[in-house]
Rosetta silent file (secondary structure, phi, psi, omega in degrees, C-alpha in Angstrom):
SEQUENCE: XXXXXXXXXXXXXXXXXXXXXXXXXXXXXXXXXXXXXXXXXXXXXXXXXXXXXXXXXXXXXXXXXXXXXXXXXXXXXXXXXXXXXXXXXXXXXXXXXXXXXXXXXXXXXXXXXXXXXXXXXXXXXXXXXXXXXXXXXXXXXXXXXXXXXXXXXXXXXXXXXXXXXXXXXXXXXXXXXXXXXXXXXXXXXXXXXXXXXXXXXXXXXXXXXXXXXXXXXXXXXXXXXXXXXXXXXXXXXXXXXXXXXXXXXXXXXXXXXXXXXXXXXXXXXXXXXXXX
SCORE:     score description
SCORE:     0.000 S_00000001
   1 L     0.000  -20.276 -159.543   15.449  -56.260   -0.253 S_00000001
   2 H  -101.012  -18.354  171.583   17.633  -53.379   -1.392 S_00000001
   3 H   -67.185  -55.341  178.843   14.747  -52.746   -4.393 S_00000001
   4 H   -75.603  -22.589 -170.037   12.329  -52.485   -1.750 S_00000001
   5 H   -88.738  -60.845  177.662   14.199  -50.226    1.258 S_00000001
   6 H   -64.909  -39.420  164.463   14.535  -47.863   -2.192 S_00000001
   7 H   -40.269  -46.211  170.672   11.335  -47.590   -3.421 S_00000001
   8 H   -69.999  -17.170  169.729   10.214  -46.946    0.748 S_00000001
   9 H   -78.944  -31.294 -179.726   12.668  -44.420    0.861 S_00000001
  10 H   -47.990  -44.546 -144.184   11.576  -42.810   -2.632 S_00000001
  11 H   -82.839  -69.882  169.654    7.988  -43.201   -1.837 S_00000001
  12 H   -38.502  -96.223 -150.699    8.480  -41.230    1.918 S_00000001
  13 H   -34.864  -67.138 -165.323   10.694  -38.530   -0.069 S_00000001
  14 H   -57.534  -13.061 -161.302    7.807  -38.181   -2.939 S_00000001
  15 H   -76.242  -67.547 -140.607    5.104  -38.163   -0.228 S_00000001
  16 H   -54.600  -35.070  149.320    7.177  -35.437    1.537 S_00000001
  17 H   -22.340  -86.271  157.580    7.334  -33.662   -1.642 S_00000001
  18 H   -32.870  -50.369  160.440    3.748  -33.372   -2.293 S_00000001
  19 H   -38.335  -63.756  179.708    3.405  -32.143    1.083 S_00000001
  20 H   -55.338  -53.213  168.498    5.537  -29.314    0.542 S_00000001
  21 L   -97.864   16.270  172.709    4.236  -27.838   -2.355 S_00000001
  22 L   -98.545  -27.999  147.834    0.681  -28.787   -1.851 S_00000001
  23 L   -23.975   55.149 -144.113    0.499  -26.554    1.295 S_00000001
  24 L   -77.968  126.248  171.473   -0.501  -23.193    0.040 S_00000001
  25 L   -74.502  136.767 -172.566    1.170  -20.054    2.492 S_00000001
  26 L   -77.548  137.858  179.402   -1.504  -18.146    4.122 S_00000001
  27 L  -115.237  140.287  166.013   -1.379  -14.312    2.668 S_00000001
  28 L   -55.869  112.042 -177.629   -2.236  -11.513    4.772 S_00000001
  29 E   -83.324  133.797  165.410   -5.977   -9.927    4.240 S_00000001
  30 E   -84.405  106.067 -176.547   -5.583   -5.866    4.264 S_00000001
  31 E  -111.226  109.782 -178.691   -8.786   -4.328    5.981 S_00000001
  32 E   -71.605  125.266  157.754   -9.571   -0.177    5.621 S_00000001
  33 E  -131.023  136.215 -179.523  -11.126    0.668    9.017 S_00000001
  34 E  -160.894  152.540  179.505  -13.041    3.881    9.798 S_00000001
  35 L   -64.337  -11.603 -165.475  -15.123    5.589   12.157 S_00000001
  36 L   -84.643  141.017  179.969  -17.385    6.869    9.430 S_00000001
  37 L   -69.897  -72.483 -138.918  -20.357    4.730    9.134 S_00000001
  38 L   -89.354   28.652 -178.973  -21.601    5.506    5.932 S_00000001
  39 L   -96.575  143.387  173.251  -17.821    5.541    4.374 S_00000001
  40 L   169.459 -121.894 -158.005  -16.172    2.756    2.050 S_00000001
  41 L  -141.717  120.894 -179.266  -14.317    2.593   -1.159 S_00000001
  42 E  -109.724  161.217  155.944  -16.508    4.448   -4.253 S_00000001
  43 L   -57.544  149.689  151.285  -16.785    4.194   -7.991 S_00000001
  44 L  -155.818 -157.047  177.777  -15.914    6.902   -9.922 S_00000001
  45 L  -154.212  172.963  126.543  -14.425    7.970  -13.477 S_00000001
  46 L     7.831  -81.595  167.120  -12.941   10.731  -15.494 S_00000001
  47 L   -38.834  -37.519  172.267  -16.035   12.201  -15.878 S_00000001
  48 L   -68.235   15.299 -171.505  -16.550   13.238  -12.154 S_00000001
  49 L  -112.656   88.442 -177.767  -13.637   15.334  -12.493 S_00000001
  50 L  -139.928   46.699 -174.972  -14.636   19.456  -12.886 S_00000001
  51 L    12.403   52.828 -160.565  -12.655   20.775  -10.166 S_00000001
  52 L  -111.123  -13.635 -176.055  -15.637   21.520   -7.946 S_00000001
  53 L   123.469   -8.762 -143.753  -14.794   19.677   -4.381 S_00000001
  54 L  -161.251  110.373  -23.589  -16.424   16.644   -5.190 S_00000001
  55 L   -15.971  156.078  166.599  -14.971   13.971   -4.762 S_00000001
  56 L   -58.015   -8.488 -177.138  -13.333   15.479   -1.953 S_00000001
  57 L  -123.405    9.138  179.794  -10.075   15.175   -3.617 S_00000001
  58 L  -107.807  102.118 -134.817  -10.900   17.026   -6.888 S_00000001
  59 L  -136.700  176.101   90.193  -10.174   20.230   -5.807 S_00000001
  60 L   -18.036  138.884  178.553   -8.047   23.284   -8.621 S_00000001
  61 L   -92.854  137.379  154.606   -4.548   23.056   -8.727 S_00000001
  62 L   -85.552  -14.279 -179.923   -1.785   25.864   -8.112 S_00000001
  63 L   -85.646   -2.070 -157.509    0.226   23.710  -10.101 S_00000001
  64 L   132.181  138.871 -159.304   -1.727   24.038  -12.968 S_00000001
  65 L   -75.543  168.539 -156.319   -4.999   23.427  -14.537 S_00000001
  66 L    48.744   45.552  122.012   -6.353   19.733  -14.389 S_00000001
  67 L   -29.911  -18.824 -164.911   -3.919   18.664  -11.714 S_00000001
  68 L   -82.531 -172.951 -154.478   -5.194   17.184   -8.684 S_00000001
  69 L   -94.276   19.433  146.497   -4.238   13.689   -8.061 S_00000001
  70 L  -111.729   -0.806  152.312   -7.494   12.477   -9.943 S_00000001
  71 H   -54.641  -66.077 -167.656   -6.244   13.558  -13.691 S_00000001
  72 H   -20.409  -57.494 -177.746   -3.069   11.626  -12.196 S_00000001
  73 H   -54.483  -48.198 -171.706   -5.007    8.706  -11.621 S_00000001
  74 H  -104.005   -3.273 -154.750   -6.714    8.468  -14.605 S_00000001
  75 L    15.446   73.825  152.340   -4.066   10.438  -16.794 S_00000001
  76 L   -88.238 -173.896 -168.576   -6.437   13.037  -17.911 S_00000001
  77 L    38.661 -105.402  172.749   -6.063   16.428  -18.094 S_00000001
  78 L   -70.495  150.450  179.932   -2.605   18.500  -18.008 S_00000001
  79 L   -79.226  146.668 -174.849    0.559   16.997  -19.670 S_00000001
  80 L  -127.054  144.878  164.489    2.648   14.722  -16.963 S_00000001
  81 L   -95.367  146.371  163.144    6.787   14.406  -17.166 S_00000001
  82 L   -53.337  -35.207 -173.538    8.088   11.452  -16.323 S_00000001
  83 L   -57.304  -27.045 -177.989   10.037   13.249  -13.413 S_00000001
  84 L   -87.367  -45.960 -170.813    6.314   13.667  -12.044 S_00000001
  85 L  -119.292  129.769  123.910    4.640   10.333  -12.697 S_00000001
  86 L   -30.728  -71.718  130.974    5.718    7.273  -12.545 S_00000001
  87 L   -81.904  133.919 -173.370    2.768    4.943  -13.158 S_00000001
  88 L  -140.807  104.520  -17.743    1.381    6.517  -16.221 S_00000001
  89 L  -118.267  166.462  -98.523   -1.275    6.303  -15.489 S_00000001
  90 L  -107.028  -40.924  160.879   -1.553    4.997  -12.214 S_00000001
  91 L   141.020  134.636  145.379   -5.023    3.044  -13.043 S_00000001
  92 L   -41.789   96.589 -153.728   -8.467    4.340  -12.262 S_00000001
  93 L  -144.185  154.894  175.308   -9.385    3.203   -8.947 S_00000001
  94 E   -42.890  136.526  170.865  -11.942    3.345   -5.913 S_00000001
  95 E  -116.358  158.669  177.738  -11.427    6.294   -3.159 S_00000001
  96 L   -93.684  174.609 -127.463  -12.518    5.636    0.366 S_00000001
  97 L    90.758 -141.597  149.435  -14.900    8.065    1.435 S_00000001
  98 E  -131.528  134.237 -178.495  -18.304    8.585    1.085 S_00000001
  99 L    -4.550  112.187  169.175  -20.480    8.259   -2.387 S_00000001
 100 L    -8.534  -70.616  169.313  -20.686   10.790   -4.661 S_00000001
 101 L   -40.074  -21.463 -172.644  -24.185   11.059   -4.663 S_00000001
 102 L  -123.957  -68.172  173.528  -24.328   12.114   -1.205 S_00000001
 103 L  -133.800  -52.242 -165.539  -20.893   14.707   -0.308 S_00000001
 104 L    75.275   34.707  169.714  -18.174   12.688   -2.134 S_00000001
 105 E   -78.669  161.533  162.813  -16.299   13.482    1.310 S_00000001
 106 L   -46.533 -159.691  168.546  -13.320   11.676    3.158 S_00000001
 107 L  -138.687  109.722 -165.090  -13.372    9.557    5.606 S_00000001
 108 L   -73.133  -31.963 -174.450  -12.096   11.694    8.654 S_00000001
 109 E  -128.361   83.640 -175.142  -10.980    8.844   10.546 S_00000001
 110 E  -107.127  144.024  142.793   -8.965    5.553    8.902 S_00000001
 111 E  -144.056 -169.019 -169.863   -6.799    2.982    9.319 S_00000001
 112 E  -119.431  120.700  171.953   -5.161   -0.344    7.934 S_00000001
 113 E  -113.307  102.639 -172.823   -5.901   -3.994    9.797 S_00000001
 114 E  -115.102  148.032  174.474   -3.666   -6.646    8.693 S_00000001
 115 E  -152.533  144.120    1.184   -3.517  -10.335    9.638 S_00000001
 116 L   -87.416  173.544  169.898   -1.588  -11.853   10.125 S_00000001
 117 L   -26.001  118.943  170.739    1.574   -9.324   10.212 S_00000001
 118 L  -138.989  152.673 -171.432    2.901   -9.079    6.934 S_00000001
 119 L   -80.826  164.115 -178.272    5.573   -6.914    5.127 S_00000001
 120 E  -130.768  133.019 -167.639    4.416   -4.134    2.654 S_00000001
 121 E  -118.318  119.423  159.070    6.808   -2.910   -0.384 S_00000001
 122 E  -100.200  144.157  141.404    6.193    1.100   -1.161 S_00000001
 123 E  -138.556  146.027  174.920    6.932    3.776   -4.008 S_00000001
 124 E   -64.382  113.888  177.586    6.997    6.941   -4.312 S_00000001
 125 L  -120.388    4.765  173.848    5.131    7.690   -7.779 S_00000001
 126 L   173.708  129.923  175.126    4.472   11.235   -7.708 S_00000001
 127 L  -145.617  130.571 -171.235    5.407   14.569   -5.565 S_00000001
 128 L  -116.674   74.281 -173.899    4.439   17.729   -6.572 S_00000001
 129 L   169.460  114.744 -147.682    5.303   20.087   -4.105 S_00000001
 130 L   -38.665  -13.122  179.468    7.346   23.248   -2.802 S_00000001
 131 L  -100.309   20.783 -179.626    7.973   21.534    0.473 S_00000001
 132 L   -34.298  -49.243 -164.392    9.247   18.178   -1.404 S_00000001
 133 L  -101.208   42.148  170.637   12.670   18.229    0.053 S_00000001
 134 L  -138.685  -10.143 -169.652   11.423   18.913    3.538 S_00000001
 135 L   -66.995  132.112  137.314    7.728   16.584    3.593 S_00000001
 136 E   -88.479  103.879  179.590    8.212   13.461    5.558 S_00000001
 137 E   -71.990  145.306  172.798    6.333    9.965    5.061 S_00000001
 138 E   170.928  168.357  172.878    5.436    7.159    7.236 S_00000001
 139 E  -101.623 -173.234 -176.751    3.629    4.783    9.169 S_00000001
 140 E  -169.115  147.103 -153.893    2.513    4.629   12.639 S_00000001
 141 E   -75.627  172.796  178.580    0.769    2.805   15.133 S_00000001
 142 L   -74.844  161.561  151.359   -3.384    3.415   15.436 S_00000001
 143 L    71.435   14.802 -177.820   -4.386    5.634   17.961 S_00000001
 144 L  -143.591  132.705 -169.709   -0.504    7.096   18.687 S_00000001
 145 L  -116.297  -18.143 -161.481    0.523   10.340   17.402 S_00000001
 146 L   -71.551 -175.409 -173.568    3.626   10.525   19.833 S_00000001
 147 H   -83.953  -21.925  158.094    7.056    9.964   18.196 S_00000001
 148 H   -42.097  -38.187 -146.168    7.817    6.892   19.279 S_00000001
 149 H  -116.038   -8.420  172.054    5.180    5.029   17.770 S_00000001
 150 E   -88.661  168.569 -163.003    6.061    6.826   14.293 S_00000001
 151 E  -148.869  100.193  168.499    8.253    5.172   11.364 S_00000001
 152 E   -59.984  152.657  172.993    9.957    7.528    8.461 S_00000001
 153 E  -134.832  -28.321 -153.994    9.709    5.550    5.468 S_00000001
 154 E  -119.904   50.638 -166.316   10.305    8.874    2.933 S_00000001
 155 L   -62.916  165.913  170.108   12.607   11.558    3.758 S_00000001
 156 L   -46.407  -35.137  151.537   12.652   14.633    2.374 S_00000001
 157 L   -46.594  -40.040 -145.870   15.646   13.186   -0.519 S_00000001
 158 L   -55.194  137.218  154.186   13.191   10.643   -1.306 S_00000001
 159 L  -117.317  151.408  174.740   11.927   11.524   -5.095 S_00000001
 160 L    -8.034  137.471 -173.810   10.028    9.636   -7.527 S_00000001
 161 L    59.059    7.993  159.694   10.621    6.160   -7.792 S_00000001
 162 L   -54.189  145.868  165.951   11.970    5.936   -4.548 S_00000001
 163 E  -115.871  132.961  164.233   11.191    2.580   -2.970 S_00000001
 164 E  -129.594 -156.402 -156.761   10.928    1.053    0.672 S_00000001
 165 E  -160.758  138.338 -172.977    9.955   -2.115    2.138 S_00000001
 166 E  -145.584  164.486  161.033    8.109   -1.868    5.889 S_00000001
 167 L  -149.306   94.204 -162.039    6.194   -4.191    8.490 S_00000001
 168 L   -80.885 -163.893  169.261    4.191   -2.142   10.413 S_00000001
 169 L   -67.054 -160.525  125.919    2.096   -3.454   13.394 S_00000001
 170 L   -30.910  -58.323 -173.822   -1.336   -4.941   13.079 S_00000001
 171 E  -127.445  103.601 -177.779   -3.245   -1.911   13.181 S_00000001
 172 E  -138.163 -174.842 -166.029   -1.668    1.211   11.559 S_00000001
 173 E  -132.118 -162.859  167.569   -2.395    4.809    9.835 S_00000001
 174 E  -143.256  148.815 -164.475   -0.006    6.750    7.422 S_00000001
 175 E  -129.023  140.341  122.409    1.613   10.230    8.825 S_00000001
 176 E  -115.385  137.945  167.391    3.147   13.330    7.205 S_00000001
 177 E   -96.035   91.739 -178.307    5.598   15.572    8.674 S_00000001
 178 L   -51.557  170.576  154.112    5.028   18.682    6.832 S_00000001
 179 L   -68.585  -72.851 -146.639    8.240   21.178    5.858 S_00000001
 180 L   -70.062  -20.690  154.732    6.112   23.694    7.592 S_00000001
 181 L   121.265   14.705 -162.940    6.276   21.742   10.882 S_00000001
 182 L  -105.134  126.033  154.801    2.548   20.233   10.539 S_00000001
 183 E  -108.805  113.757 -154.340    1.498   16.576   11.242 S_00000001
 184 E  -128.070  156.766 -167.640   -1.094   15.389    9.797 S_00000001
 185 E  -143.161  139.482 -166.427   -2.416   11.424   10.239 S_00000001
 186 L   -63.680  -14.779  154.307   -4.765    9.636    8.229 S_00000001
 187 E   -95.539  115.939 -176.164   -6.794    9.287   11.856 S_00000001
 188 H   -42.343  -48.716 -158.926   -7.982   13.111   11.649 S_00000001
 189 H   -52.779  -11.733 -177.934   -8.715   13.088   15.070 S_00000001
 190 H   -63.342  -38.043 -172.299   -4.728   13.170   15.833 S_00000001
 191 L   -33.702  159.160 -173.185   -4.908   16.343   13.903 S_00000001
 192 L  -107.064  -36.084  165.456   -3.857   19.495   15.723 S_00000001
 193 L  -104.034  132.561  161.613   -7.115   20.698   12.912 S_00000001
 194 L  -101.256   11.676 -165.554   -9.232   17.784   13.168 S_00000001
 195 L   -70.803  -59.378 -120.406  -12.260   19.218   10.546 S_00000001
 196 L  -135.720  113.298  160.803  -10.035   18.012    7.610 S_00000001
 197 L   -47.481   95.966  175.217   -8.749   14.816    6.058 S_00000001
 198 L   -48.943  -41.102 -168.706   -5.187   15.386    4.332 S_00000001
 199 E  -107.083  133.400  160.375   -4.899   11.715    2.795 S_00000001
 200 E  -113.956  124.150  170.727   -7.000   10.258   -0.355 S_00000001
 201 E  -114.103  155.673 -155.284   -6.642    6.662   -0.101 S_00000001
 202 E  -132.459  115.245  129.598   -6.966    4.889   -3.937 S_00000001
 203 E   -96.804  136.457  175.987   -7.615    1.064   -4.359 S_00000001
 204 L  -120.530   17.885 -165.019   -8.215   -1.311   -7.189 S_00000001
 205 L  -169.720 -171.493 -174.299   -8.267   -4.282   -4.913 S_00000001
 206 L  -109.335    8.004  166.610   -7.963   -5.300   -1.118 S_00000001
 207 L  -131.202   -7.908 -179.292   -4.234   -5.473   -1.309 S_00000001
 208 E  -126.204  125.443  166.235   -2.668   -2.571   -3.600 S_00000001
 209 E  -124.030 -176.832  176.307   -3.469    1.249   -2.607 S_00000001
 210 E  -113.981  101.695 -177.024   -2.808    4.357   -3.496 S_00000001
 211 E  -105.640  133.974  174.840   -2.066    7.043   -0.659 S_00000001
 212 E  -107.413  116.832  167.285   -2.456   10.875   -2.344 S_00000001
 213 E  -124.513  163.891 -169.077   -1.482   13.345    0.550 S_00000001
 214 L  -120.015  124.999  178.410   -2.213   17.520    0.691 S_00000001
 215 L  -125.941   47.074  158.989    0.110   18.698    2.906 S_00000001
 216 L   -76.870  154.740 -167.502   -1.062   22.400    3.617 S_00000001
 217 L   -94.273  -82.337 -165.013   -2.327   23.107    7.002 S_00000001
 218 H   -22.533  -35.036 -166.022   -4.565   26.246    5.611 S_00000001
 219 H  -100.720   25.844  178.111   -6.842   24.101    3.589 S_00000001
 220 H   -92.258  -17.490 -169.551   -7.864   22.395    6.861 S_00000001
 221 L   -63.619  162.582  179.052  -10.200   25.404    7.775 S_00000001
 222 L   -90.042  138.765 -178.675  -13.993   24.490    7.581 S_00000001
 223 L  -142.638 -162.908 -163.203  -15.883   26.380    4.973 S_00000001
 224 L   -99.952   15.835 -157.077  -19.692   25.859    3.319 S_00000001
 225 H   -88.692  149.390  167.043  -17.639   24.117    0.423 S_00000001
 226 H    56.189   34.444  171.679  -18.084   19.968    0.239 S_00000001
 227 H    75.724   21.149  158.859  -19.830   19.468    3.641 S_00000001
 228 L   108.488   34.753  157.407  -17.067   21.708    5.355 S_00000001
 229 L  -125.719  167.019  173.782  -14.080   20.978    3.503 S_00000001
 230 L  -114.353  166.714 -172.197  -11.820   23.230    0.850 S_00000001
 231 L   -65.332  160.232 -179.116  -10.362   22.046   -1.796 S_00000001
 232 L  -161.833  150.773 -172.548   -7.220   20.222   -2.283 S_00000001
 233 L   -94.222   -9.696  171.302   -5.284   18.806   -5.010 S_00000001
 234 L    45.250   20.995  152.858   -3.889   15.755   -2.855 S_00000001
 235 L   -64.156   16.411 -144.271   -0.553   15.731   -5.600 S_00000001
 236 L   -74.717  -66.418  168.723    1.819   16.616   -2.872 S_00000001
 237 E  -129.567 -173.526  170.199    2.991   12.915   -2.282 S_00000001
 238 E   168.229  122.678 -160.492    1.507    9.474   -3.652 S_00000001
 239 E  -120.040  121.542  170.069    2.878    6.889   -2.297 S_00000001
 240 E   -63.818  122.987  168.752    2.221    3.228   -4.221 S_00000001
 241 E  -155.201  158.761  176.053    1.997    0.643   -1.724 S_00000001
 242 E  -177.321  172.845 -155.440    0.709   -3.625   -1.311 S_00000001
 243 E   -85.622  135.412  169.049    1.632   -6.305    0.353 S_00000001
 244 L   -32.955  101.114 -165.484    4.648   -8.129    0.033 S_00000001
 245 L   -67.619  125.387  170.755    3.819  -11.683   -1.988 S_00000001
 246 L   -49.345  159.642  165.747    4.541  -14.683    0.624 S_00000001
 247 L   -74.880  132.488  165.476    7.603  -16.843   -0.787 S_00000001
 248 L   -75.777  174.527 -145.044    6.582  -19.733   -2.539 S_00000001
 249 L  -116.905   41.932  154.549    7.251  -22.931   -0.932 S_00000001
 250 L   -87.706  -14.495  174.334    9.400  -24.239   -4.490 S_00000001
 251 H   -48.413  -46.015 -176.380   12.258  -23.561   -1.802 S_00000001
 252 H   -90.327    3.509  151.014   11.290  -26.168    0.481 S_00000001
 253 H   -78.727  -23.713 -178.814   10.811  -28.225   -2.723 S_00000001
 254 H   -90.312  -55.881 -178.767   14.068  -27.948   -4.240 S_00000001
 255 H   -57.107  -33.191  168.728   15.765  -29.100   -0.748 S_00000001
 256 H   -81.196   -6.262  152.459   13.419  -32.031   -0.821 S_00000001
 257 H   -60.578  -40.132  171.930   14.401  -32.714   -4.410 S_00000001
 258 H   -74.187  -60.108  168.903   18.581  -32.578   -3.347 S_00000001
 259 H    -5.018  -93.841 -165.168   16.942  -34.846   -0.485 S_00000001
 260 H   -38.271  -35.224 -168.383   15.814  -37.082   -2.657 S_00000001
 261 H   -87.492  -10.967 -172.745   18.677  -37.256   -4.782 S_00000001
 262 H   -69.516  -64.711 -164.025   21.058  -37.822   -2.190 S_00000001
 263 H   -67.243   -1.210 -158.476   19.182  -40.708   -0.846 S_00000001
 264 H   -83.860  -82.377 -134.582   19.027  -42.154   -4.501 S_00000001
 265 H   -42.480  -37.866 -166.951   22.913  -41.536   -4.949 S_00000001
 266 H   -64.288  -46.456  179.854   23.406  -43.058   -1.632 S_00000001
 267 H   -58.313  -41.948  178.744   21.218  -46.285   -2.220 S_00000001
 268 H   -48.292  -60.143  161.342   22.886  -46.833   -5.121 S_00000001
 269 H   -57.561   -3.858  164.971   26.701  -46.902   -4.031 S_00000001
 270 H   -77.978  -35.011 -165.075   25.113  -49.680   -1.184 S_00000001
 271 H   -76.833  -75.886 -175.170   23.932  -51.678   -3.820 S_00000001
 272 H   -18.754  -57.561 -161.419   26.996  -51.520   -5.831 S_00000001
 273 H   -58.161  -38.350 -143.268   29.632  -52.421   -2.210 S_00000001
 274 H   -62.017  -60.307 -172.060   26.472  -55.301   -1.948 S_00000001
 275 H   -52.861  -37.881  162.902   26.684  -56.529   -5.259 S_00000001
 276 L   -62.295    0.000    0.000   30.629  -56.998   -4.947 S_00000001
């Protein structure tokens, strides 16, 4: 009898076991949403890169020639210090907007739809820019520009290789708070200029982006350049960001493993009092 009560307790423990780590944790899907119809995450290369407007994010530098945050990307052009880049280089990757072939424009009005809620781990991998120790970063809810509804993630200290760790809502943007006293939100329309997207969003997947933001106000005016935008070098900020990996469930495996070992230790000293 005492052969048999262990084996049914073993057998319940191993079942319980099995359970635990055969359960796979549900991960959060990351969704890009925008008003732009014909907008969604292009191809590009190297090669598209002649500092003409087009992509919308390949713009002439003040910082230098080859510069904008597509050499970065592909680490072409101009020599990068580590003090600038981080990821070197940061990987060749899809921009939302719309297709070369047609404007190679933004997408004036995005956001990010995640379910379920999940945490997101950022870094700062490159900032280029005279307002560095005054720019602010963050996220914010959709469709609310007021201050409440915003979240610093970046101060103005922050520098390369800073890192933070966030859980936004369901439905969010990304914000800057210029040094010059400018807010600009990855839904244009928020914009105090709405003609002009600030943020190049960068993907090489459906869970790790790339945010590039420009954060002059001036280069919001509408011109005949790119379908009505001027150029910009989007190197300002670039902020690294993807979703937090669920924990794996060896946690709840190891406690059913002490479990288990418990109930062995236990059956045993019963046998042992029995057997005297």
């Amino acid at each position: 009898m005492l052969r048999c009560s262990l084996r049914v307790v073993c057998t319940m423990a191993l079942a319980i076991l099995v359970f635990a780590v055969g359960v796979p944790t549900a991960e959060a899907t990351v969704t890009t949403m925008s008003t732009c119809g014909s907008c969604g995450f292009q191809t590009w290369s190297a090669a598209d890169l002649n500092n003409n407007g087009v992509p919308f994010f390949d713009g002439p530098s003040a910082d230098g020639g080859n510069r904008n945050i597509g050499h970065y990307l592909t680490g072409t052009g101009g020599s990068f210090t580590p003090a600038e880049l981080t990821d070197s280089p940061m990987q060749a990757v899809n921009y939302y907007g719309t297709p070369i072939a047609s404007t190679g424009g933004a997408a004036d009005n995005y956001w990010f739809h995640v379910e379920p809620i999940a945490g997101f781990n950022g870094k700062l991998v490159l900032e280029i820019a005279g307002l560095a120790d005054l720019n602010r970063f963050g996220w914010y809810k959709k469709g609310d520009s007021s201050a409440s509804s915003r979240t610093v993630l970046l101060n103005g200290a922050a520098g390369p290789g800073a890192t933070v760790s966030f859980t936004p809502t369901a439905d969010f943007g990304f914000f800057l708070e210029s040094g010059e006293g400018n807010l600009f939100f990855t839904e244009s329309s928020l914009n105090s200029v709405q003609s002009w997207q600030h943020f190049a969003l960068f993907s090489n997947d459906s869970q790790k982006f790339w945010m590039a933001v420009e954060d002059k106000q001036l280069l919001g005016e509408r011109s005949a350049v790119n379908g009505g935008y001027r150029y910009g070098d989007f190197n300002d900020l670039v902020v690294r960001f993807e979703e937090v990996p669920e924990p794996a469930t060896f946690g709840t495996a190891a406690l059913t493993l002490l479990a288990l070992g418990l109930m062995r230790r236990r059956m045993r000293k019963s046998g042992a009092h029995t057997d005297a």
